[in-house]
C-alpha positions as CSV (number, residue, x, y, z in Angstrom):
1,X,89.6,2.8,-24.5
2,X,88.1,6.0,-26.3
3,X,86.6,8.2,-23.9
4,X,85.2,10.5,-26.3
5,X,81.5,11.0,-28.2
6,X,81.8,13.1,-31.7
7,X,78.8,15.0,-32.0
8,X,79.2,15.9,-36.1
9,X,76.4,18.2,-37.7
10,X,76.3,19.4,-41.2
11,X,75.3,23.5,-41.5
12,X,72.9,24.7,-44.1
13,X,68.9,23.5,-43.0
14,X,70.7,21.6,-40.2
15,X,71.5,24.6,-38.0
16,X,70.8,27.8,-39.4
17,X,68.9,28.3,-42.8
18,X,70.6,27.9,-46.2
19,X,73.6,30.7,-45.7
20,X,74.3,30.7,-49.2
21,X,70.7,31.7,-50.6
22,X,70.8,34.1,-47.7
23,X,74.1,35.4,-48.5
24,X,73.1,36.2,-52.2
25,X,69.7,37.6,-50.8
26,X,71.7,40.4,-48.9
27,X,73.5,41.1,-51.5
28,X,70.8,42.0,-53.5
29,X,70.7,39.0,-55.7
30,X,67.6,37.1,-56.9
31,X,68.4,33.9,-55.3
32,X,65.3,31.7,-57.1
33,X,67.1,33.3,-60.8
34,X,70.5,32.0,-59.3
35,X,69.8,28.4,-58.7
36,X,67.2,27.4,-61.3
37,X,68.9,29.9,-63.9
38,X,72.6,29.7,-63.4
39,X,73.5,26.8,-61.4
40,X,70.4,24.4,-62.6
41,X,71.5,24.4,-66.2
42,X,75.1,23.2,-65.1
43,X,73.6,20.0,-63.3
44,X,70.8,19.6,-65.9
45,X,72.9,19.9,-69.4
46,X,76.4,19.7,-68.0
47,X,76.6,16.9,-65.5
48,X,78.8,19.3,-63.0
49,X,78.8,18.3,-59.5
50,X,75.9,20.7,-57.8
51,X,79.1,22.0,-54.9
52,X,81.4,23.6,-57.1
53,X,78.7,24.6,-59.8
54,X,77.2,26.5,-57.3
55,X,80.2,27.8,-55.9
56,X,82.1,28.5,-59.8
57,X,78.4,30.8,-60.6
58,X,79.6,32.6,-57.4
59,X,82.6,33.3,-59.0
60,X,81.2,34.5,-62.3
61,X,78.7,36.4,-59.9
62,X,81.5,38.8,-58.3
63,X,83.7,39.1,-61.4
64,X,80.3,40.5,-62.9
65,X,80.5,43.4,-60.5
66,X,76.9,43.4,-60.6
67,X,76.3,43.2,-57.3
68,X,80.1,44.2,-56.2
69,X,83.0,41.5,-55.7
70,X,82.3,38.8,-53.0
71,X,84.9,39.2,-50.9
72,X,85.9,37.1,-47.4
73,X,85.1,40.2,-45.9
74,X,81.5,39.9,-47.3
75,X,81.4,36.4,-46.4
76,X,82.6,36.9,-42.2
77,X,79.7,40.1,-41.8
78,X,77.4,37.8,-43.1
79,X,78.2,35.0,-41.0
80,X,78.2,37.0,-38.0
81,X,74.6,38.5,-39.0
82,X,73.3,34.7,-39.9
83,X,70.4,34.1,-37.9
84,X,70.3,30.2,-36.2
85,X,68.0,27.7,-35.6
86,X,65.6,28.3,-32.4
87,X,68.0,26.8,-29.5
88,X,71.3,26.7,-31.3
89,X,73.3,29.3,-29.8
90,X,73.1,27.4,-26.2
91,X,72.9,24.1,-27.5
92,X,76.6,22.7,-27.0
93,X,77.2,23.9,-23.7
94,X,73.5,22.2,-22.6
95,X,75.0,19.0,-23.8
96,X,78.1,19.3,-22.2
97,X,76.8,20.3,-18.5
98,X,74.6,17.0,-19.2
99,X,77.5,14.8,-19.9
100,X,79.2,16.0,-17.1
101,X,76.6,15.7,-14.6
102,X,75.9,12.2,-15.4
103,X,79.0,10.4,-17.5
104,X,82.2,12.8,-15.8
105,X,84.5,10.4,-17.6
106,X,83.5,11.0,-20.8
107,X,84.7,13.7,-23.2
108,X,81.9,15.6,-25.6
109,X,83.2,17.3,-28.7
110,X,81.4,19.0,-31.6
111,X,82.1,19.1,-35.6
112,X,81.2,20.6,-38.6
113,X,81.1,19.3,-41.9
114,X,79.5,21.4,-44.6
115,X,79.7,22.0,-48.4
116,X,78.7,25.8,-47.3
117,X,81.4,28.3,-47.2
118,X,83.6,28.1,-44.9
119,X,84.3,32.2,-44.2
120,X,80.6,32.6,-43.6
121,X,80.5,29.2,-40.7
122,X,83.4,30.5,-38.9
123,X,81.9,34.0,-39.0
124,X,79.3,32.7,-36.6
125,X,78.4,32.9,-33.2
126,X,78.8,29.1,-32.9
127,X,81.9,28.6,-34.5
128,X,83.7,28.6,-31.4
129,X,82.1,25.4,-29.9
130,X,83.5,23.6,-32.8
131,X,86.9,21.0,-32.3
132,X,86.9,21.4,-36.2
133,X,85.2,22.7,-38.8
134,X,85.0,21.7,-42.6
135,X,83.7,23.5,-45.3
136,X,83.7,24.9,-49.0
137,X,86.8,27.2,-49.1
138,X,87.7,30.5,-51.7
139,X,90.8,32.1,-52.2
140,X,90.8,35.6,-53.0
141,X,92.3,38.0,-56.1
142,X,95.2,39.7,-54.9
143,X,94.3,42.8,-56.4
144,X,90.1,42.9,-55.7
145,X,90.3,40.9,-52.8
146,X,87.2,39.0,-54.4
147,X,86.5,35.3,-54.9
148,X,88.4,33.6,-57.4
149,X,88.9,29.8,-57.1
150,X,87.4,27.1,-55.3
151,X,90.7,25.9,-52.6
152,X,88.3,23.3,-51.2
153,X,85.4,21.6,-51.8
154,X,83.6,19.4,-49.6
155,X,80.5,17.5,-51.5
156,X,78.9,13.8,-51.0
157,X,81.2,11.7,-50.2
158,X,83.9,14.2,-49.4
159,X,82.1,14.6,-46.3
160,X,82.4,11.1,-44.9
161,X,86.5,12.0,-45.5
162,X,86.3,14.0,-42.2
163,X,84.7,11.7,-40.4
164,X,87.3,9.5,-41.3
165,X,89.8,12.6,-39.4
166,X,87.5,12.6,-36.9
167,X,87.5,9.1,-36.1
168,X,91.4,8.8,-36.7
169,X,92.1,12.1,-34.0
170,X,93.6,14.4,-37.4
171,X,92.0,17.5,-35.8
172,X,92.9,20.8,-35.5
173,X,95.6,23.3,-36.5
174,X,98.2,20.3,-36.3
175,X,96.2,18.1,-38.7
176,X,97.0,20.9,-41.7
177,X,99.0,20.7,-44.7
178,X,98.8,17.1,-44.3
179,X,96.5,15.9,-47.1
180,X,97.4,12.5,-46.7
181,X,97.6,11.7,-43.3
182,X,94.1,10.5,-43.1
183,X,94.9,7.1,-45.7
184,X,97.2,6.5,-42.5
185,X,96.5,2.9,-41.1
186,X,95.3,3.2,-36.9
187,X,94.6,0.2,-35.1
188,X,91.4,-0.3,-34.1
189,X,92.2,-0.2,-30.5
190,X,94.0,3.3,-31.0
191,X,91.2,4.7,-32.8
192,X,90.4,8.1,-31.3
193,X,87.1,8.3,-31.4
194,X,85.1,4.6,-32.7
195,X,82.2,5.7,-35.6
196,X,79.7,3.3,-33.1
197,X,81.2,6.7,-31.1
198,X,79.6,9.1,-33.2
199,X,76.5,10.9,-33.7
200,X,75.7,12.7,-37.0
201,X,73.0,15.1,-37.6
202,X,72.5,16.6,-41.7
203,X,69.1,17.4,-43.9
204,X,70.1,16.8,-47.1
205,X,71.3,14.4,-50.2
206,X,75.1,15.6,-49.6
207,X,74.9,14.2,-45.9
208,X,73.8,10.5,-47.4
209,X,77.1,9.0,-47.4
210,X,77.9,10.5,-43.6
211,X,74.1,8.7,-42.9
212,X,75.1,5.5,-44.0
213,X,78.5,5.2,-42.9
214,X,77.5,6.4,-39.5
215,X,74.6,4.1,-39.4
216,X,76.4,1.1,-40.9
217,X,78.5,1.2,-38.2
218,X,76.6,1.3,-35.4
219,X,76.7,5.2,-34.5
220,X,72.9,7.3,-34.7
221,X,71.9,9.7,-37.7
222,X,69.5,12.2,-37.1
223,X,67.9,13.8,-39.9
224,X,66.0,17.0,-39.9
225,X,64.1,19.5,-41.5
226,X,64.1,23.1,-41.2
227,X,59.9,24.2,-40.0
228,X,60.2,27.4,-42.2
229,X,60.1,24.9,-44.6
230,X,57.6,22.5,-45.1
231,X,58.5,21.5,-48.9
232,X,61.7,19.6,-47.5
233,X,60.2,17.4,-45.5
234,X,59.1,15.4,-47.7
235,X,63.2,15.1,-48.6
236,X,64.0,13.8,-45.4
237,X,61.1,11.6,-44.9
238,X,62.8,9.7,-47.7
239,X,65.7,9.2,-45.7
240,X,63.6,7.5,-43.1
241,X,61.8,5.3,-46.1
242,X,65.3,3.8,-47.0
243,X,66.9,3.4,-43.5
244,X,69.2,6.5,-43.8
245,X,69.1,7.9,-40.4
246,X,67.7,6.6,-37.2
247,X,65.1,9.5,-36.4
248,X,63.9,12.6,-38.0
249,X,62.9,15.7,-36.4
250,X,62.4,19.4,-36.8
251,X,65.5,21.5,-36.9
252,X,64.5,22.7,-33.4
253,X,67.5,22.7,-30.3
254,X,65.8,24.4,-27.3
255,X,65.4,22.3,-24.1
256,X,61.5,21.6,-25.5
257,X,62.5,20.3,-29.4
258,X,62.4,16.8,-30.0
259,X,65.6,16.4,-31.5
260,X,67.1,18.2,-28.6
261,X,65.3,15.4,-26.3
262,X,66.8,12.8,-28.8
263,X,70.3,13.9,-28.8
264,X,70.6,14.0,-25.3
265,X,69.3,10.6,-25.2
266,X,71.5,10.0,-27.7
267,X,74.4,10.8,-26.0
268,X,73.4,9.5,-22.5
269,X,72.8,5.7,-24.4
270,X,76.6,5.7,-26.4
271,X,77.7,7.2,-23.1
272,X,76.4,4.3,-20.8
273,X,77.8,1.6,-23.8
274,X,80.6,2.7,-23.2
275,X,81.4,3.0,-19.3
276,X,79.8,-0.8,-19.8
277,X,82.4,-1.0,-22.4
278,X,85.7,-0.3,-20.6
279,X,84.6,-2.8,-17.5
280,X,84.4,-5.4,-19.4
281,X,87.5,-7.6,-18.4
282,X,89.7,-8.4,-21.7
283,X,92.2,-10.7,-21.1
C-alpha cells in the first residue's frame, strides 16, 4: 500500500502573483502592450498555443535588446525577489508537522507543475520544499547568454503528463533523460502514489485537465483566486459552475485562510481513507 499523499500546486495566481508579467514589469517592460499587443495577436489571428506564444515574444523581446537580453541570470534574481502569497513561505512545513502529529505513517510531499519559467520557480524561496518541479524551460545563446529556444513547454494537458510521473514514482534527478519512461505500464497495486492520493491546487484554464483528471478519479481540486485580483474570480467561479474542482478559495495559506483550513482537512480525510485502507483484510 501507498503510504504517500501528493500535494501538486500550479505557480502563477496559485502561489505567488503572475511571475511572468512581473518579470517583464522589472525589466522595464509595458506588460498590458506585451500580452494584448504581442502575444494576443498570435492566439487571435494565428491559432498558436498561448504557452509558447508567450514564451517565443520573450524571445523576440531579448533579441530586441530593448530592454537588454533575458538571460537565466535575470530569470533566478527575479525569482529570488518574487514576492508570495500571504502564508506561503511556511505553508509546507505547517502541513507536514500536522501529518505527523496525527497520521505518523503517512508520507507528505509537494509538486510543482507550471507553464511559468522554470529559472524564475526554482529561484525562489519555496523551491526547496518541492520533490519535483515542472515548468516552462529556455536554453540560452552561447555567445549572449540570453534566451533563445523554448527546451520545454508545459501547457494544458502537458500538465496532467506529470501527474502521471507523480503517480508512477518518475521523480527526481533519476527520472531525467528518460522521456519515455512515463508510457511505462505499473500495476495498480505498485502505483506510487494512487491519483484518489492526490490533491491539486491551480487558478487557471491550463490547470483544467489536472482538475478533471484529479477529480475524476477521486483525488480533491482546489481552485483559487488571487484577492489582488478581483477580475479572476469570476474565472474560477466557472470552474465551480462545471464541476472542475471541489472548492474555491482565496489564494490565502496562513493558519487563518480558508484554503489553508481546507487543505489540511484535505489531507487529514485521504489520510484517514487510507490507514482505513491498509486494514482492510485482502485475501
Amino acid at each position: 500500500m501507498s503510504d504517500v499523499i501528493a500535494l501538486v500546486f500550479d505557480f502563477d495566481d496559485t502561489l505567488a502573483p503572475d511571475s511572468t508579467s512581473g518579470f517583464l514589469a522589472d525589466m522595464g517592460v509595458d506588460v498590458e502592450q506585451f500580452w494584448t499587443n504581442e502575444v494576443g495577436p498570435l492566439l487571435a489571428q494565428q491559432d498558436w498555443d498561448p504557452v509558447p506564444a508567450y514564451l517565443y515574444k520573450m524571445i523576440e523581446l531579448s533579441r530586441s535588446g530593448s530592454h537588454g537580453a533575458i538571460t537565466r541570470e535575470r530569470l533566478q534574481q527575479w525569482g529570488s525577489r518574487l514576492p508570495l502569497h500571504s502564508g506561503v513561505e511556511t505553508l509546507f512545513s505547517r502541513l507536514r508537522t500536522t501529518v505527523q502529529a496525527q497520521h505518523p505513517q503517512i508520507q507528505i510531499e509537494f509538486y510543482l507543475i507550471t507553464s511559468g519559467i522554470g529559472d524564475v520557480v526554482r529561484s525562489t524561496p519555496v523551491a526547496s520544499e518541492f520533490t519535483d518541479i515542472w515548468a516552462s524551460e529556455f536554453i540560452y545563446n552561447s555567445q549572449t547568454a540570453g534566451i533563445e529556444f523554448p527546451r520545454r513547454i508545459v501547457s494544458f494537458t502537458d500538465k496532467t503528463r506529470y501527474l502521471f510521473h507523480i503517480q508512477k514514482g518518475i521523480i527526481g534527478p533519476a527520472s531525467r533523460n528518460k522521456p519515455f519512461e512515463v508510457n511505462r505500464k505499473i500495476p495498480e497495486d505498485k502505483l506510487r502514489v494512487p491519483f484518489e492520493q492526490m490533491i491539486f491546487v491551480g487558478d487557471g484554464y491550463t490547470d483544467i485537465p489536472c482538475f478533471s483528471l484529479i477529480r475524476r478519479s477521486g483525488g480533491v481540486a482546489f481552485g483559487v483566486w488571487d484577492p489582488k485580483h478581483r477580475d479572476k474570480r469570476s474565472r474560477a467561479w466557472g470552474f465551480i459552475q462545471e464541476g472542475r474542482v471541489s472548492n474555491l478559495n482565496q489564494a490565502r495559506y496562513d493558519d487563518e485562510a480558508e484554503l489553508y483550513q481546507w487543505l489540511e482537512e484535505a489531507v487529514d480525510s485521504i489520510a484517514s481513507r487510507m490507514a482505513i485502507s491498509s486494514r482492510i483484510y485482502r485475501g
